[in-house]
PyMOL Python script that loads the backbone (N, CA, C, O; Angstrom):
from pymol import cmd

cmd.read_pdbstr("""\
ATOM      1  N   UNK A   1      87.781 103.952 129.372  1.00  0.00           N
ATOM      2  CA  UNK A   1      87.769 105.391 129.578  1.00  0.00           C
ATOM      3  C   UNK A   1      89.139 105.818 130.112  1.00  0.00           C
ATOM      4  O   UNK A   1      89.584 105.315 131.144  1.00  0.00           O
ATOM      5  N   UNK A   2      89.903 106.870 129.321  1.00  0.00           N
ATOM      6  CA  UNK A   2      91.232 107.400 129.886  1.00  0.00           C
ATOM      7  C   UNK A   2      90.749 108.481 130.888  1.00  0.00           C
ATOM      8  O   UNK A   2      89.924 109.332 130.558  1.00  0.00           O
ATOM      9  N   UNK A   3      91.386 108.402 132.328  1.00  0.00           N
ATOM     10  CA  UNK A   3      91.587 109.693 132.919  1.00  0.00           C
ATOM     11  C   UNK A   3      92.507 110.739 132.693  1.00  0.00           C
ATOM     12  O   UNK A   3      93.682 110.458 132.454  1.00  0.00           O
ATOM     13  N   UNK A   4      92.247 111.532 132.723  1.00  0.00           N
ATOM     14  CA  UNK A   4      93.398 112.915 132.696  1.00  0.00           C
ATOM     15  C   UNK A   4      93.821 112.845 133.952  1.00  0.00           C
ATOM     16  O   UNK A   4      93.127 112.233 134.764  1.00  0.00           O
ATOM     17  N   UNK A   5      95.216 113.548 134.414  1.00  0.00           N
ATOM     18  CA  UNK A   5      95.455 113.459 135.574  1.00  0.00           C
ATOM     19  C   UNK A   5      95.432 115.131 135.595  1.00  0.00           C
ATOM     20  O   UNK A   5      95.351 115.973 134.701  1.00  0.00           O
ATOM     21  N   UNK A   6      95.532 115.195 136.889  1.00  0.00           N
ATOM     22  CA  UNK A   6      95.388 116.859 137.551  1.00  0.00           C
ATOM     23  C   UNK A   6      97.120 117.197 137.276  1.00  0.00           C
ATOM     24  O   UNK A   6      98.133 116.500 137.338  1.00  0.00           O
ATOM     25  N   UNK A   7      96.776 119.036 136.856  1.00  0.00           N
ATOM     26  CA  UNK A   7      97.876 119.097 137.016  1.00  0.00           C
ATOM     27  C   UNK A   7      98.449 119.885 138.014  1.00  0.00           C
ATOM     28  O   UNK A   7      97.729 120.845 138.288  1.00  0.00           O
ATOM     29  N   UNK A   8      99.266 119.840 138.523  1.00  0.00           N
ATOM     30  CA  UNK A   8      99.423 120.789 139.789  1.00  0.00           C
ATOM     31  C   UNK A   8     100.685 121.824 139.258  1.00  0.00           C
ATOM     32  O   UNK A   8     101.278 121.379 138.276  1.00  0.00           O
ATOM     33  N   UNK A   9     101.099 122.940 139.694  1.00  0.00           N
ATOM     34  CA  UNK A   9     102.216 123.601 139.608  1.00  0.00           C
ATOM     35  C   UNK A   9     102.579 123.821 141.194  1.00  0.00           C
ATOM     36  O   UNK A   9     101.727 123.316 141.925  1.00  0.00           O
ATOM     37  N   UNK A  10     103.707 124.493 141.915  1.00  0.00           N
ATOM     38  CA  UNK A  10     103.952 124.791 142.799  1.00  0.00           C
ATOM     39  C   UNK A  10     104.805 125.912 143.119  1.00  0.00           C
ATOM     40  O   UNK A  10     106.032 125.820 143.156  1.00  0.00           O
ATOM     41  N   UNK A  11     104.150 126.983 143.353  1.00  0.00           N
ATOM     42  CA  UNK A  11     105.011 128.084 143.387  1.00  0.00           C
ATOM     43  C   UNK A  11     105.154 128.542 145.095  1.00  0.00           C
ATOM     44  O   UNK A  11     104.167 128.855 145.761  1.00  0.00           O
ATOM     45  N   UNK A  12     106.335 128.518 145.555  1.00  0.00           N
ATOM     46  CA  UNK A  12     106.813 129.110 146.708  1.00  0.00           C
ATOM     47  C   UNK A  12     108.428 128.401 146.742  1.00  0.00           C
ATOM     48  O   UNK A  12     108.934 127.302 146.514  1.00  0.00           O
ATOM     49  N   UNK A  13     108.939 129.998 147.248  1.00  0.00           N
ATOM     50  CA  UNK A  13     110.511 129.889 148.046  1.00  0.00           C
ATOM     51  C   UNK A  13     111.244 129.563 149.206  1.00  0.00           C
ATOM     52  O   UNK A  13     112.258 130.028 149.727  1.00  0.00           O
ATOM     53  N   UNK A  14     110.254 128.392 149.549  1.00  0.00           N
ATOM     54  CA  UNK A  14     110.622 127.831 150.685  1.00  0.00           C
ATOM     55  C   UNK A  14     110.907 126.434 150.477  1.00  0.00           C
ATOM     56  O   UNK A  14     110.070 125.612 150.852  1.00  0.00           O
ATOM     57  N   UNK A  15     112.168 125.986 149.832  1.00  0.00           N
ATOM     58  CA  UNK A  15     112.217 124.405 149.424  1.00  0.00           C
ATOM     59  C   UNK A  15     111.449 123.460 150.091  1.00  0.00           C
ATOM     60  O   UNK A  15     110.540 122.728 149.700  1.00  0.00           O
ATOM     61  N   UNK A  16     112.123 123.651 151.456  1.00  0.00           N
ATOM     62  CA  UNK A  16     111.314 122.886 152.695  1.00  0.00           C
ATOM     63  C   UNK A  16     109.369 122.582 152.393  1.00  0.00           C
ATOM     64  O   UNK A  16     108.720 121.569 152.654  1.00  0.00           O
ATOM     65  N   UNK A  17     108.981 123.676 151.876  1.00  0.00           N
ATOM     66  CA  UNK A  17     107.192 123.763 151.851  1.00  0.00           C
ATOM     67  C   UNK A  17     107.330 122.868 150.366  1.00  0.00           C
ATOM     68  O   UNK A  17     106.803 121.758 150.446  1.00  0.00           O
ATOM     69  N   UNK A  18     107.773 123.095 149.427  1.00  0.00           N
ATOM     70  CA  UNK A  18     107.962 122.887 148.235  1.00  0.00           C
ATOM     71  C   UNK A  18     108.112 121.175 148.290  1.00  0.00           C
ATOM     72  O   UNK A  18     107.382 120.603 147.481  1.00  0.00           O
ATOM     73  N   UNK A  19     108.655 120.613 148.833  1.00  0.00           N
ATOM     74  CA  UNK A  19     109.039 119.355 149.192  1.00  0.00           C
ATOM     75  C   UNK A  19     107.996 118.753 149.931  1.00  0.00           C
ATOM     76  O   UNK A  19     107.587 117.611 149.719  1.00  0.00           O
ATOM     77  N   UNK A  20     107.472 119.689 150.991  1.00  0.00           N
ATOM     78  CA  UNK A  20     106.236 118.566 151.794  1.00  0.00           C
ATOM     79  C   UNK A  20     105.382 118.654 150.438  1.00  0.00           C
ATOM     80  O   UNK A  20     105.260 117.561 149.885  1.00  0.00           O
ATOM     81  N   UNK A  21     104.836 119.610 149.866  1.00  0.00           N
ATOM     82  CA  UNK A  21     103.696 119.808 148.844  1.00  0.00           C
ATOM     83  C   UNK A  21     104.269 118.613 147.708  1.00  0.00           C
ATOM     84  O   UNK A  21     103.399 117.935 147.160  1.00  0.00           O
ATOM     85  N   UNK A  22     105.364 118.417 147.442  1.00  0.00           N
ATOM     86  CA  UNK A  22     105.783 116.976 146.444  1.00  0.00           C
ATOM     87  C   UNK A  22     105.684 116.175 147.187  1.00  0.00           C
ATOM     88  O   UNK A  22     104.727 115.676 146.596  1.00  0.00           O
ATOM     89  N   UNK A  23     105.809 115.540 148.014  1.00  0.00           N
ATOM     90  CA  UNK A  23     105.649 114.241 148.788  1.00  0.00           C
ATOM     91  C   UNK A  23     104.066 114.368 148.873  1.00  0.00           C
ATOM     92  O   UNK A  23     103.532 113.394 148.343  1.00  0.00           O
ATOM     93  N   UNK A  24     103.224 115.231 149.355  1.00  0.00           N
ATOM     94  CA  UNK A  24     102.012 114.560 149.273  1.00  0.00           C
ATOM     95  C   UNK A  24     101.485 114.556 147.807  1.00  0.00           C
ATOM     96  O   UNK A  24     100.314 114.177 147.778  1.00  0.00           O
ATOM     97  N   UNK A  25     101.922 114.821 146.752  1.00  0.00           N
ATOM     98  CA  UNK A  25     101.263 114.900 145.303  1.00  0.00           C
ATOM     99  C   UNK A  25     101.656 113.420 145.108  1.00  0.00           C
ATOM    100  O   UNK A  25     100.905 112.528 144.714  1.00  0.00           O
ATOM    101  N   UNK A  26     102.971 113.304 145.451  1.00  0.00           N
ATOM    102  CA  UNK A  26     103.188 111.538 144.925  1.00  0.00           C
ATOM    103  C   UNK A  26     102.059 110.417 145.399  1.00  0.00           C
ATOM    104  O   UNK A  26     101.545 109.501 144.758  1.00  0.00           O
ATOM    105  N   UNK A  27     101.884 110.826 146.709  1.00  0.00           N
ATOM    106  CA  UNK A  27     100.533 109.929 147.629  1.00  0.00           C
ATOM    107  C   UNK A  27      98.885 110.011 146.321  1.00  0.00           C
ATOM    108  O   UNK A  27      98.096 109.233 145.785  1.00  0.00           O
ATOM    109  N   UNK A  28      99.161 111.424 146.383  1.00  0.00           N
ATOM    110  CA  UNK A  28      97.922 111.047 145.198  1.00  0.00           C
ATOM    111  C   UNK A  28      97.230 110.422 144.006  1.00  0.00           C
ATOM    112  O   UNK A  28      97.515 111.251 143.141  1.00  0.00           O
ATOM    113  N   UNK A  29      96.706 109.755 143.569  1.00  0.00           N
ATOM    114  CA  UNK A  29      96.429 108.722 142.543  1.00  0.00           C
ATOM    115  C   UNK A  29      95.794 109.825 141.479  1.00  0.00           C
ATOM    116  O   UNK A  29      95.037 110.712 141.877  1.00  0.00           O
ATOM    117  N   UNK A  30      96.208 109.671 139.969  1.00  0.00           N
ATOM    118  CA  UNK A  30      95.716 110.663 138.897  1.00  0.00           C
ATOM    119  C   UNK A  30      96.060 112.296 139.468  1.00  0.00           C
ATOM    120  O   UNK A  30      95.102 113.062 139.374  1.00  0.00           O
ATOM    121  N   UNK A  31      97.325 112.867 140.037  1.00  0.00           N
ATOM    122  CA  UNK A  31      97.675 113.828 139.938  1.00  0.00           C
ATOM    123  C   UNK A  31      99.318 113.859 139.328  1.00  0.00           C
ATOM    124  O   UNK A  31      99.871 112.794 139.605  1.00  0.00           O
ATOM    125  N   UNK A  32      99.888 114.461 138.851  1.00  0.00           N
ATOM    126  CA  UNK A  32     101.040 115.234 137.563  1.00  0.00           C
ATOM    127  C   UNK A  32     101.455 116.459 138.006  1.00  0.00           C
ATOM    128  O   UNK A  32     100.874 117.379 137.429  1.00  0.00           O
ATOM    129  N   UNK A  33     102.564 116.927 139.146  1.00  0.00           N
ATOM    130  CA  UNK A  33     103.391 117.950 139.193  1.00  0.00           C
ATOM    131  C   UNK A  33     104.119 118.057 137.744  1.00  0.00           C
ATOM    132  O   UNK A  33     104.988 117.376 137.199  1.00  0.00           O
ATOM    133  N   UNK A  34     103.316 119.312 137.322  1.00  0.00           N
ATOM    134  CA  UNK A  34     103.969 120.289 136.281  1.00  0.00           C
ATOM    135  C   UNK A  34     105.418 120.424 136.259  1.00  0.00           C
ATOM    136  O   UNK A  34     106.318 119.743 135.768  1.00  0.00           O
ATOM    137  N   UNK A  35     105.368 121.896 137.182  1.00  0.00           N
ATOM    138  CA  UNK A  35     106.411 121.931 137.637  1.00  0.00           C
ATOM    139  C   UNK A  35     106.635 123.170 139.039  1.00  0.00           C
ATOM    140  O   UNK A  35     105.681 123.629 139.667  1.00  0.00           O
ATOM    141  N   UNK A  36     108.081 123.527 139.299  1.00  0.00           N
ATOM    142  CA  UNK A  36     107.378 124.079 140.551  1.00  0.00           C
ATOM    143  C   UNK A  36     108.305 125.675 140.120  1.00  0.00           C
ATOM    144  O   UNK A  36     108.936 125.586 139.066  1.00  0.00           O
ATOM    145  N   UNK A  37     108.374 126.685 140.662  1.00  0.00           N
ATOM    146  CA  UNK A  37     108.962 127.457 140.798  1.00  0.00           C
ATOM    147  C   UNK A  37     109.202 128.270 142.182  1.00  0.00           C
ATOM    148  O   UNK A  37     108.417 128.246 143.130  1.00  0.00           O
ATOM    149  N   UNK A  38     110.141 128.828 142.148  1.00  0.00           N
ATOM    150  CA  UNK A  38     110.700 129.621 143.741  1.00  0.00           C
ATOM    151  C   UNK A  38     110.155 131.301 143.450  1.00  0.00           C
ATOM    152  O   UNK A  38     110.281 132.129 144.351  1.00  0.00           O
ATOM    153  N   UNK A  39     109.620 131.636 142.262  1.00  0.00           N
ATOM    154  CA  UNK A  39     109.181 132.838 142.244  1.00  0.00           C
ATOM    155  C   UNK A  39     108.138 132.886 141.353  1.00  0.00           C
ATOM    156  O   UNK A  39     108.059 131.888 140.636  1.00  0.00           O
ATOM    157  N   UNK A  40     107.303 133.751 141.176  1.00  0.00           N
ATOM    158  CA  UNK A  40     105.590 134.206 141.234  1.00  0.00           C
ATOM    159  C   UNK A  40     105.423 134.593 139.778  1.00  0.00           C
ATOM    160  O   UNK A  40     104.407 134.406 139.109  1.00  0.00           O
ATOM    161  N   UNK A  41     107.163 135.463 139.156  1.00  0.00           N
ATOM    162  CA  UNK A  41     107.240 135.746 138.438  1.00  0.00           C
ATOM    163  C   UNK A  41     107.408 134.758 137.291  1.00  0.00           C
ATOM    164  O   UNK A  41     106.653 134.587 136.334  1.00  0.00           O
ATOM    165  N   UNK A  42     108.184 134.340 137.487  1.00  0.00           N
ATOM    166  CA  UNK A  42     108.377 132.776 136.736  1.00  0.00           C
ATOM    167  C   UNK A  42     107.039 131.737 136.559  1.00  0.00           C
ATOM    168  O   UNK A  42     106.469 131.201 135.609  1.00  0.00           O
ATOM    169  N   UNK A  43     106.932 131.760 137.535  1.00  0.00           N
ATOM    170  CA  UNK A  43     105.569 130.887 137.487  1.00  0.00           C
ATOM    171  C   UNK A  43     104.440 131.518 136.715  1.00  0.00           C
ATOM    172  O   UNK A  43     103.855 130.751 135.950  1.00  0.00           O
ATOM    173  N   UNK A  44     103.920 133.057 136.776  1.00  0.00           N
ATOM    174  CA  UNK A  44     103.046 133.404 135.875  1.00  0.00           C
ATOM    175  C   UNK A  44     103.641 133.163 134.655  1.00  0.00           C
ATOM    176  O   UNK A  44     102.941 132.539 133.857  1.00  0.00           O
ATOM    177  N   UNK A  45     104.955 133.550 134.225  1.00  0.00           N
ATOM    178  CA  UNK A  45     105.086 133.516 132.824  1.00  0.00           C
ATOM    179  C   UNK A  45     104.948 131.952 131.968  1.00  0.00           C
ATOM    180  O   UNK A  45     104.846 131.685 130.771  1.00  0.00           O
ATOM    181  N   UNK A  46     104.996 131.184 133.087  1.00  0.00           N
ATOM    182  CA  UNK A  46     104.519 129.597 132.529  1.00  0.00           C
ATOM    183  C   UNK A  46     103.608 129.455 132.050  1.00  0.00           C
ATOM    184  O   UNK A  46     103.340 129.165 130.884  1.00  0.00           O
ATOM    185  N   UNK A  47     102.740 129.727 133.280  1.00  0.00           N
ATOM    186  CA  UNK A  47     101.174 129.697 133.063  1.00  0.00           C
ATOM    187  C   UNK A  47     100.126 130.259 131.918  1.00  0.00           C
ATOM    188  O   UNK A  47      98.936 130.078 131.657  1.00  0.00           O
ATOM    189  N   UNK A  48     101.184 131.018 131.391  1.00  0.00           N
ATOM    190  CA  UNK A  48     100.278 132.158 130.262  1.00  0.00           C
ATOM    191  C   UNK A  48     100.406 130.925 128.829  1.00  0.00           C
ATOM    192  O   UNK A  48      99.897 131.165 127.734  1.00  0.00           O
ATOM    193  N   UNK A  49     100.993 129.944 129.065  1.00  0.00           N
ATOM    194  CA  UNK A  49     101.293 128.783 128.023  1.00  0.00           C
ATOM    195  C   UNK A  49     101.453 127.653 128.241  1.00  0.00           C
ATOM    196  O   UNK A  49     101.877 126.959 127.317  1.00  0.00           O
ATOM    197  N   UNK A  50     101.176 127.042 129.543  1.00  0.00           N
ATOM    198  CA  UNK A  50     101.054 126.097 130.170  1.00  0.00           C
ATOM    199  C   UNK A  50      99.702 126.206 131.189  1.00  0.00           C
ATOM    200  O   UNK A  50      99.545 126.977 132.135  1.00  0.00           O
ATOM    201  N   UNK A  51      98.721 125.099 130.633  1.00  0.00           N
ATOM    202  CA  UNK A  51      97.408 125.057 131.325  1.00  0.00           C
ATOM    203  C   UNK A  51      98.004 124.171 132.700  1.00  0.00           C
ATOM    204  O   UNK A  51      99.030 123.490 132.737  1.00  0.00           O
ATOM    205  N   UNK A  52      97.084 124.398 133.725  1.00  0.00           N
ATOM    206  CA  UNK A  52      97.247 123.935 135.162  1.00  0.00           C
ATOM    207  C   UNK A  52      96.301 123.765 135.360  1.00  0.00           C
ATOM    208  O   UNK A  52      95.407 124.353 134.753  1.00  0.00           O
ATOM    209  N   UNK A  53      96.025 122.688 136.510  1.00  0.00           N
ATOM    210  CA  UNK A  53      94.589 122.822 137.426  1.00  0.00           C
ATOM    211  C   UNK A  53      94.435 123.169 138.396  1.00  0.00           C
ATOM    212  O   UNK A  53      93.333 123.473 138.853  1.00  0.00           O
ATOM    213  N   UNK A  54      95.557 123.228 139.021  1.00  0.00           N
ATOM    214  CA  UNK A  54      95.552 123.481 140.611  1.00  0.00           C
ATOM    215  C   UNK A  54      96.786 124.372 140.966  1.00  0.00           C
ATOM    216  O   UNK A  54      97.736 123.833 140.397  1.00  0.00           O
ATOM    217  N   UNK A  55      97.185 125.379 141.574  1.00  0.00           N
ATOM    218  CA  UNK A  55      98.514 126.062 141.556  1.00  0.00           C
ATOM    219  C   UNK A  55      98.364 126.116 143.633  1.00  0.00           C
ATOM    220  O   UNK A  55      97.334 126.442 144.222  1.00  0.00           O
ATOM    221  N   UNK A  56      99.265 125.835 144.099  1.00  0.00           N
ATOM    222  CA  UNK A  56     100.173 125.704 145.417  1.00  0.00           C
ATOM    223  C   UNK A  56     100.663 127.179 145.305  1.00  0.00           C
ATOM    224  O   UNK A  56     101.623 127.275 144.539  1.00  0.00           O
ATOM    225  N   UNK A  57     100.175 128.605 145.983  1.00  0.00           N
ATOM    226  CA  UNK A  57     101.072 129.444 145.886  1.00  0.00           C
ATOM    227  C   UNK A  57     101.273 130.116 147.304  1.00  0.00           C
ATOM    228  O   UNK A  57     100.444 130.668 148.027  1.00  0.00           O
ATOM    229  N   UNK A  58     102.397 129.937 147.450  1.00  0.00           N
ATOM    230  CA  UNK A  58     102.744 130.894 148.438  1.00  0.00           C
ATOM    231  C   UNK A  58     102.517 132.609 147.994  1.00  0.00           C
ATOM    232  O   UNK A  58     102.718 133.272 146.977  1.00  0.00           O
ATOM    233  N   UNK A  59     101.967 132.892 149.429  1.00  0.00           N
ATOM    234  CA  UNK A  59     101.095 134.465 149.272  1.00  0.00           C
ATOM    235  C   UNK A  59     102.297 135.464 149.430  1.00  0.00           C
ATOM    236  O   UNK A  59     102.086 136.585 148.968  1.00  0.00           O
ATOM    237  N   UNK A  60     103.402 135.265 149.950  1.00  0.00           N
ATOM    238  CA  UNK A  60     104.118 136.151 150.816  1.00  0.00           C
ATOM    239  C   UNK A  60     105.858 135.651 150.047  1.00  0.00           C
ATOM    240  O   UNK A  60     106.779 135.049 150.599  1.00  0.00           O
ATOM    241  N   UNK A  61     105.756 136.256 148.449  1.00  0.00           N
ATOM    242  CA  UNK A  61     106.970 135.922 147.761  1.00  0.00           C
ATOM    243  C   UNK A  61     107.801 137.310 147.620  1.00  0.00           C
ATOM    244  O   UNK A  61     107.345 138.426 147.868  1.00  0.00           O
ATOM    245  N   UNK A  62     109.381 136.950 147.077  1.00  0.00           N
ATOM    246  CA  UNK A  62     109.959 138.028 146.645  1.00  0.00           C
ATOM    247  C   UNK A  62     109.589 138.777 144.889  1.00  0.00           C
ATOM    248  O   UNK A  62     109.290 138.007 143.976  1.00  0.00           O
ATOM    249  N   UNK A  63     109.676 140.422 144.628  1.00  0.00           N
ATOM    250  CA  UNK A  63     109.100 140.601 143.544  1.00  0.00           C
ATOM    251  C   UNK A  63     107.515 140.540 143.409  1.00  0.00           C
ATOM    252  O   UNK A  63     106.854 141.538 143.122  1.00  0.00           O
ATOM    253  N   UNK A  64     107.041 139.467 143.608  1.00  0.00           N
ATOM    254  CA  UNK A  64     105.546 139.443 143.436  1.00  0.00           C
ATOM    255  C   UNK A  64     104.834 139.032 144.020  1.00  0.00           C
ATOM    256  O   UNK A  64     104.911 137.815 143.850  1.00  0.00           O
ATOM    257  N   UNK A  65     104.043 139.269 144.725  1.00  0.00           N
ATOM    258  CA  UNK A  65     102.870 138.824 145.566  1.00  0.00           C
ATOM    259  C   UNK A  65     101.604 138.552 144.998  1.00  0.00           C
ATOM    260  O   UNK A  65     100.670 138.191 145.714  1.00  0.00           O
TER     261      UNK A  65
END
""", "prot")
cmd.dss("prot")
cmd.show_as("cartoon", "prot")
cmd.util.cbc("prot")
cmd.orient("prot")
């Protein structure tokens, strides 16, 4: 039986947060950082063509909240 792995994206402009949230994805077994972005805007326009399972978003971005 193949597992799928989870996919995560990560959206927030705080490298620093962005970095703890990658260090613990690596710890995880069967999870796949997508990818990450520093804005809300960017990141939706991924998403509308890139499936995710899980999205990391910071609430309190520039442009879009």
């Amino acid at each position: 039986m193949t597992h799928m792995k989870i996919k995560f994206l990560i959206i927030d402009d705080d490298p620093s947060a962005v970095n703890v949230i990658k260090n613990y994805l690596q710890q995880i077994g069967n999870s796949e950082l997508t990818i990450s972005f520093n804005n809300a805007v960017d990141g939706w326009n991924f998403m509308k063509n890139n499936p995710v399972d899980v999205i990391f978003l910071d609430i309190n971005m520039p442009a879009l909240d």
